[in-house]
C-alpha positions in Angstrom: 26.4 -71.4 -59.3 25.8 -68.3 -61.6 22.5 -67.0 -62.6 22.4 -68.3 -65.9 23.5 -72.2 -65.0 21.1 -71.8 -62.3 18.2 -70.6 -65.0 19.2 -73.7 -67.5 19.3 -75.9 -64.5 15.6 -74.2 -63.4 14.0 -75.1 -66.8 14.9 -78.8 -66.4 13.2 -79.2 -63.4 10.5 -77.2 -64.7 9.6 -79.5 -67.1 9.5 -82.5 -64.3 7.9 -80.1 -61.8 5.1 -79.4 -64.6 4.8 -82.9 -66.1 4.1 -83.6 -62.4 2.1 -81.0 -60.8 0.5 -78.7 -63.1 -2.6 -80.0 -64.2 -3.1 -82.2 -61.0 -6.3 -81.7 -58.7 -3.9 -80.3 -55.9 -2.7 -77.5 -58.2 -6.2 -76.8 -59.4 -7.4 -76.6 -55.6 -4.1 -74.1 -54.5 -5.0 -71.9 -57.6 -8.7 -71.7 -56.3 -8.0 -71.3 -52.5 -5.0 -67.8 -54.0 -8.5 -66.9 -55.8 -10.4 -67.1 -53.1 -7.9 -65.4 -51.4 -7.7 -62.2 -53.5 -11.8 -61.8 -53.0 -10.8 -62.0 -49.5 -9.9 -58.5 -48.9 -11.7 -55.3 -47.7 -12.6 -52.7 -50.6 -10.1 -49.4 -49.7 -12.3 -46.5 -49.2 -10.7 -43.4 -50.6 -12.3 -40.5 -49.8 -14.1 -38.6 -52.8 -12.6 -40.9 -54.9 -12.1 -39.5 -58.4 -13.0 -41.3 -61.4 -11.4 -41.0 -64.6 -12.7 -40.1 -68.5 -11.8 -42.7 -71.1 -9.8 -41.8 -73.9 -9.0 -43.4 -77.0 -5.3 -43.8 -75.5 -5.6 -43.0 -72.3 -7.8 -41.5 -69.6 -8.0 -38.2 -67.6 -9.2 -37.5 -64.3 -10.4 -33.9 -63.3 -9.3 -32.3 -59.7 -7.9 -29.3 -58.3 -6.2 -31.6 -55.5 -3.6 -33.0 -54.7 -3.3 -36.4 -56.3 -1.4 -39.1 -55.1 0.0 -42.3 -57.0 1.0 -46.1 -55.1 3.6 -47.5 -57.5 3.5 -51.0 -57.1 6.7 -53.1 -58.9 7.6 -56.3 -59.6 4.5 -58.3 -57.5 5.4 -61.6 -59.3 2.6 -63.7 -58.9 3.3 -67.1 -59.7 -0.5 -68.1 -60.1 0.9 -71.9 -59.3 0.9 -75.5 -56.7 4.7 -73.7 -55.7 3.7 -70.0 -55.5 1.3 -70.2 -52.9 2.7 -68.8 -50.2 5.0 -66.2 -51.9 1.9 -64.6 -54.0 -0.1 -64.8 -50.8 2.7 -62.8 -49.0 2.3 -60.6 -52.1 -1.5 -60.1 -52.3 -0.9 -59.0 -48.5 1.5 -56.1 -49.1 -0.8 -54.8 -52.1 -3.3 -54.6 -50.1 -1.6 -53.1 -47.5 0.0 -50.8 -49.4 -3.4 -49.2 -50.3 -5.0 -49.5 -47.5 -2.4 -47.1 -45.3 -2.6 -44.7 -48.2 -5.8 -44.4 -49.8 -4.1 -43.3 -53.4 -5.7 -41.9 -56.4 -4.2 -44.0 -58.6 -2.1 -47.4 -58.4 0.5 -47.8 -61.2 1.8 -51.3 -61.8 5.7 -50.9 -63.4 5.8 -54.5 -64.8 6.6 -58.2 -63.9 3.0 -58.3 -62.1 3.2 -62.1 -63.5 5.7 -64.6 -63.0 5.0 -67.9 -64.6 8.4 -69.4 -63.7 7.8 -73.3 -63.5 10.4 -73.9 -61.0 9.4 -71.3 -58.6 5.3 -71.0 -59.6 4.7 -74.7 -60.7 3.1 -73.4 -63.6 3.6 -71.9 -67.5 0.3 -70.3 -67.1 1.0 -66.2 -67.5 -2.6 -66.2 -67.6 -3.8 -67.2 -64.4 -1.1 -65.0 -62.5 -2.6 -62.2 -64.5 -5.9 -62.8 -63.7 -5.6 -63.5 -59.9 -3.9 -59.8 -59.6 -6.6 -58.7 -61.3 -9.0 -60.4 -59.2 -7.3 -58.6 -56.2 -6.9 -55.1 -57.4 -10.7 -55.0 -58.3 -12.0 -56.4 -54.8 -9.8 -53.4 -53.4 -11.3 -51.0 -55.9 -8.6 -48.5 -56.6 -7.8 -47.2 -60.3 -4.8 -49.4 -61.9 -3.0 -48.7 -64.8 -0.1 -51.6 -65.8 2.6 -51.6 -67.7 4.4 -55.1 -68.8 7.6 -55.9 -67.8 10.0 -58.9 -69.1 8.1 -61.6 -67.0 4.8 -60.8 -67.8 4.7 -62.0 -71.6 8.1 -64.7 -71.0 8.7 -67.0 -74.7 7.7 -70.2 -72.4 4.6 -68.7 -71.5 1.0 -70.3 -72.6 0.0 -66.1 -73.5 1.3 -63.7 -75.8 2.0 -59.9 -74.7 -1.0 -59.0 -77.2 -3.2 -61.9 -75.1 -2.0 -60.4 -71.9 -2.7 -57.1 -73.2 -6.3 -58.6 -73.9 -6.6 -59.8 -70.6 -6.0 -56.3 -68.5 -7.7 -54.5 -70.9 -11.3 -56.8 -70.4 -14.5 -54.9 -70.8 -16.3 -55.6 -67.5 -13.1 -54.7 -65.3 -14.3 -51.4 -63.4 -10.9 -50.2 -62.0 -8.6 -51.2 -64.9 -6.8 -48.5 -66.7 -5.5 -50.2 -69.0 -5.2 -49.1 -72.7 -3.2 -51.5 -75.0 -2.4 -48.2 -77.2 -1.6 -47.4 -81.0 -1.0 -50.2 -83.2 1.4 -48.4 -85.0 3.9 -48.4 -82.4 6.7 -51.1 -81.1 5.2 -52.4 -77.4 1.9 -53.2 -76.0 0.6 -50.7 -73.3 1.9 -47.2 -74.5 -1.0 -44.7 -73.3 -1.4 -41.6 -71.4 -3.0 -40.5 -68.4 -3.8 -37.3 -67.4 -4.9 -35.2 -64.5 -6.6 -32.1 -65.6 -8.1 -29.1 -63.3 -11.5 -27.7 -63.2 -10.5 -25.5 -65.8 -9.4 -28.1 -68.2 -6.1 -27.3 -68.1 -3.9 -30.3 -67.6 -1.7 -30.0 -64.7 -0.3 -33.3 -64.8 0.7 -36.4 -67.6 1.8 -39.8 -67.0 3.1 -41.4 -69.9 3.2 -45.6 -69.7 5.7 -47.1 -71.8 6.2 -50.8 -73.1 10.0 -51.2 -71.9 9.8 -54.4 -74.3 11.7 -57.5 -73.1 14.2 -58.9 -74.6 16.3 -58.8 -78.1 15.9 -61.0 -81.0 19.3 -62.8 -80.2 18.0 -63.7 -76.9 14.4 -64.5 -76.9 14.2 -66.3 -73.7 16.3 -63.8 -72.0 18.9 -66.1 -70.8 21.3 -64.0 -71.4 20.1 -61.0 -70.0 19.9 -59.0 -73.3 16.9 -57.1 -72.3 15.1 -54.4 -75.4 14.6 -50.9 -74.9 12.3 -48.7 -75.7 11.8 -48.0 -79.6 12.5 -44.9 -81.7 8.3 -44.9 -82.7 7.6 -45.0 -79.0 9.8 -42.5 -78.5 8.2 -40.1 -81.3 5.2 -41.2 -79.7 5.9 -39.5 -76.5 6.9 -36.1 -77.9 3.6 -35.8 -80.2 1.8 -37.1 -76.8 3.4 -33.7 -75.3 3.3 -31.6 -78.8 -0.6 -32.5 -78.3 -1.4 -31.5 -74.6 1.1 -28.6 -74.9 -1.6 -27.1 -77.5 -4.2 -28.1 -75.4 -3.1 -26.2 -72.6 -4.2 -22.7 -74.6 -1.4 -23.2 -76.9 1.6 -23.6 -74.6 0.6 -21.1 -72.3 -0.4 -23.5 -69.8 2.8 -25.2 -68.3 2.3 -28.9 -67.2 4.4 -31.6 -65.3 5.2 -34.9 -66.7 6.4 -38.3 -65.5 7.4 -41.4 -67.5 6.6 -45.2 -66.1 8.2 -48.1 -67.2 9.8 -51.4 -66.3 13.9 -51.8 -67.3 15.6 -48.4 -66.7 17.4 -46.6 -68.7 21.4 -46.5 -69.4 21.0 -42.9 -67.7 20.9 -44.7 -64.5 24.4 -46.0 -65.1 25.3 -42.2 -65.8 23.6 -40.6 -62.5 25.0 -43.4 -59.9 28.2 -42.5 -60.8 28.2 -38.9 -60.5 29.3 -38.3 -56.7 27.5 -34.9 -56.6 24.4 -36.3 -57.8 21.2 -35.9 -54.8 20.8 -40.0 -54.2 18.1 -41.2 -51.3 17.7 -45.2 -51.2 19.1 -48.5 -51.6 21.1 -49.7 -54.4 22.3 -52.9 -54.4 22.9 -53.9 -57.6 23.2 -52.0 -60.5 20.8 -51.1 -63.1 20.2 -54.2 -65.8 19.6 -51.7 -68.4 19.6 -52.0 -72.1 22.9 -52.2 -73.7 21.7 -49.8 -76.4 20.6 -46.4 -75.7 17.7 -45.5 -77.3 17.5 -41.8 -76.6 14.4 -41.7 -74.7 16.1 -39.5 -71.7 17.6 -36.8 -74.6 14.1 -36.8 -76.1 12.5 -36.1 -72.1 15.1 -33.4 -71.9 14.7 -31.8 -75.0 11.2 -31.8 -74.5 11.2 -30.4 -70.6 7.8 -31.7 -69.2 9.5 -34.9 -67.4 10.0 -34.6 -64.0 10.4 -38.1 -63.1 10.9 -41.5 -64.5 9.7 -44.7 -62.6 11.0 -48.0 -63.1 11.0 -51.9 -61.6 13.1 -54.8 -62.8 15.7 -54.7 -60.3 14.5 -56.0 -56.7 17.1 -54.5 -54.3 17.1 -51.2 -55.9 14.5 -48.8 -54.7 16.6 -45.4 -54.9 16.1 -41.8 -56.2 18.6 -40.2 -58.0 18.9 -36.4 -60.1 20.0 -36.9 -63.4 19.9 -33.3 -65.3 17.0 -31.9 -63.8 14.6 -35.2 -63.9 14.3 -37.5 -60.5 15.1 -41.0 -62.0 13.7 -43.7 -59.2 12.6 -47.3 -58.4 9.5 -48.6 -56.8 9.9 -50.9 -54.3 9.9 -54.3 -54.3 6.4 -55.7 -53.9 6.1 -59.6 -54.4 5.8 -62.1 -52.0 9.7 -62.8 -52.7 12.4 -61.9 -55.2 14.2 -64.6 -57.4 17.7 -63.9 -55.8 18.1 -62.2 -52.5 15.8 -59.7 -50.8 16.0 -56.1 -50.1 16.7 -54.6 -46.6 13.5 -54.3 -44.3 11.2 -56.4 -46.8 8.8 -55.4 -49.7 6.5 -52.8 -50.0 5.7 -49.4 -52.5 6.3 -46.1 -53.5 4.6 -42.9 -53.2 4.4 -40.3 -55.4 2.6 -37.3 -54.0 1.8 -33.9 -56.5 1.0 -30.9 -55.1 -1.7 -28.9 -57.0 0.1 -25.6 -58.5 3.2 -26.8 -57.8 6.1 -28.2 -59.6 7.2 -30.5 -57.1 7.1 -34.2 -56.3 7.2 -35.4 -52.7 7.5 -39.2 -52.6 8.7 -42.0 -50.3 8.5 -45.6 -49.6 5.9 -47.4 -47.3 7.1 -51.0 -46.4 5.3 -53.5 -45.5 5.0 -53.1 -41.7 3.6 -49.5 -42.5 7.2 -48.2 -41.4 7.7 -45.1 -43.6 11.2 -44.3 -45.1 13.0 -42.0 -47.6 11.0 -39.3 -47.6 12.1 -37.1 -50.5 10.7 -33.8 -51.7 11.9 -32.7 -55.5 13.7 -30.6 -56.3 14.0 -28.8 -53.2 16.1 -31.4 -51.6 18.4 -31.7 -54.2 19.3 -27.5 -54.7 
C-alpha cells in the first residue's frame, strides 16, 4: 500500500477513531496522566546557566564560552487516547537528551506536534503543543521552536498564528519563542544571538518558518511541501546587513547558522557529489521543495552561514559539505516515526561552538546515551 492510499485510508478511520474516542472520559484521563507525566521530570541543572536579553525579534545571550545547542527534531507528540505510549517514549528521550548534556540552548526544528487521528486519537494541535511545553519548562532549559508541516496540519482545531500564540505565552520562563515580523511569509522568523563581553556578536542563529505545504495541496497529501519565501529570504540578509554594522561596522567577523524544518533542494545537490565530506545515515532522500527558492545562494553570497539544520525526514540524520556550509539533520526524537525507524533508535544532535573559533564540532547522542558521528567542521572535511 503506498503512502498516499495509506493516508486517505488513515483519515477514514480517523473520523470513526474520533467520533469514538476523543472526547470520551478515557481520553480525557490518558491526556491528564501524559500531563502529569511531563511534570514528572527532574529540572536539568546546567551549570552557570546563561540567560538571554529579549529582543523585539529575537533574543541574545552574553558569554565568552563555549556555547552549546541540543537540536531536538521531529518529537511528534500526539497529545491523544492512541499516543500514549509513543509521546511517553518521546518525553523520555527529551529529557534524556538534556539531561547527559546540560546545553545552553535547546532548538526545536519543527513537527513538535502531531495531531494525526489515526495515530494520536485526536485533531487537537493544541494539546500536543502544550504538553511539550509543559515538559520543556519542568526541565528548565532555553527553547526556541520553529514549526514544521505537522504542527499547524489543515485538519487541525489551531491555526499556525494560534500555535504561534501558544509558544509565545507570557508566563512561559524558558520559551524563546518570537512569532516575528508581520510583514513577512511564515510564523516564527527571529534571531538569536550569542554576543561576548565586549558586545560583539560572535554567533547568530537565524529560525526560519519552512512553511508547509502549497496552495494546490493544502492537506499535503501529495507531498507538495512550501519553501521558504523571497521576503523571508530578504529578511535574513538585512538580519546579517544589521549585526554586520553592529559588530563596529564589519570589522568584527561573526558565524552564522540557519534552522529550519524541510531542507533545501541543495541537499539533493551535496548527496550526489561523491567527493562531498558525508558523516551519518541517509536513508531516504531529502522531501524538499520542488521549487528553489534561493535561500542557499543568498547564505552564500552573504558568507556568515556555517551550517543549516533541518528535520522532516526521520531516517536522515547526516552531515554533508555543500560549498563551504555543513548542511545536516537532527535526529529523530519522537516516541516513533510514521513509517519505519532509524538505525539504533531516536535521540538528538549537538552542536558545540568554540569561542574564537570558526568551527562547529557536533554529533549525535541516542537515546541510550551511546555517542556517534562525531564531526568537527571544517577541519574534517579539508
Amino acid at each position: 500500500m503506498n503512502a498516499f492510499v495509506s493516508k486517505i485510508l488513515g483519515f477514514v478511520i480517523s473520523i470513526i477513531t474520533m467520533v469514538s474516542m476523543t472526547f470520551t472520559p478515557i481520553t480525557e484521563e490518558i491526556v491528564k496522566s501524559n500531563y502529569d507525566y511531563a511534570k514528572s521530570f527532574d529540572k536539568v541543572e546546567v551549570a552557570d546557566q546563561l540567560v538571554p536579553v529579549e529582543e523585539e525579534h529575537g533574543w541574545t545571550f552574553t558569554t565568552d564560552r563555549d556555547f552549546k545547542v541540543v537540536q531536538l527534531t521531529d518529537i511528534h507528540i500526539g497529545g491523544g487516547s492512541l499516543s500514549k505510549g509513543k509521546d511517553r517514549k518521546a518525553m523520555n528521550a527529551v529529557a534524556a537528551m538534556l539531561a547527559y548534556e546540560k546545553p545552553n540552548l535547546v532548538i526545536l526544528t519543527g513537527d513538535m506536534a502531531y495531531p494525526f487521528p489515526i495515530q494520536s486519537g485526536t485533531f487537537n494541535n493544541e494539546i500536543s503543543t502544550r504538553m511539550l511545553i509543559t515538559l520543556l519548562e519542568q526541565l528548565g532549559v532555553y527553547y526556541a521552536p520553529v514549526f514544521g508541516n505537522h504542527d499547524s496540519e489543515g485538519y487541525g482545531t489551531h491555526s499556525r498564528e494560534e500555535i504561534g500564540d501558544i509558544w509565545g505565552e507570557e508566563g512561559l520562563q524558558y520559551s524563546l519563542f518570537k512569532k516575528g515580523p508581520e510583514d513577512i511569509d511564515g510564523v516564527g522568523n527571529y534571531v538569536i544571538k550569542v554576543k561576548g563581553t565586549d558586545g560583539i556578536v560572535k554567533h547568530a542563529f537565524y529560525m526560519f518558518d519552512s512553511n508547509e505545504y502549497l496552495e494546490n495541496d493544502p492537506m499535503g497529501l501529495f507531498g507538495n511541501y512550501d519553501r521558504i519565501h523571497d521576503n523571508q529570504i530578504e529578511w535574513y540578509s538585512n538580519s546579517v546587513k544589521a549585526i554586520d554594522e553592529a559588530n563596529n561596522d564589519g570589522e568584527a567577523i561573526f558565524n552564522s547558522y540557519a534552522f529550519f524544518h524541510i531542507p533545501l533542494p541543495e541537499f539533493h545537490e551535496a548527496v550526489q557529489n561523491e567527493d562531498s565530506f558525508f558523516v551519518g545515515t541517509r536513508k531516504e532522500k531529502a522531501c524538499a521543495p520542488a521549487l528553489n527558492s534561493g535561500l542557499a545562494t543568498a547564505m552564500l553570497e552573504a558568507g556568515d552561514v556555517m551550517g543549516v539544520f533541518v528535520g522532516h525526514d526521520h531516517v536522515n540524520d547526516y552531515v554533508v559539505d555543500w560549498r563551504g556550509i555543513l548542511f545536516g539533520y537532527g535526529r529523530f526524537t519522537g516516541g516513533a516515526t510514521v513509517y519505519h525507524d532509524i538505525p539504533q533508535g531516536n535521540g538528538a544532535r549537538i552542536i558545540e561552538l568554540t569561542e574564537g573559533s570558526r568551527t562547529i564540532k557536533t554529533w549525535i547522542r541516542i537515546k541510550d546515551g551511546k555517542v556517534i558521528n562525531e564531526v568537527n567542521y571544517p577541519a574534517d572535511a579539508q
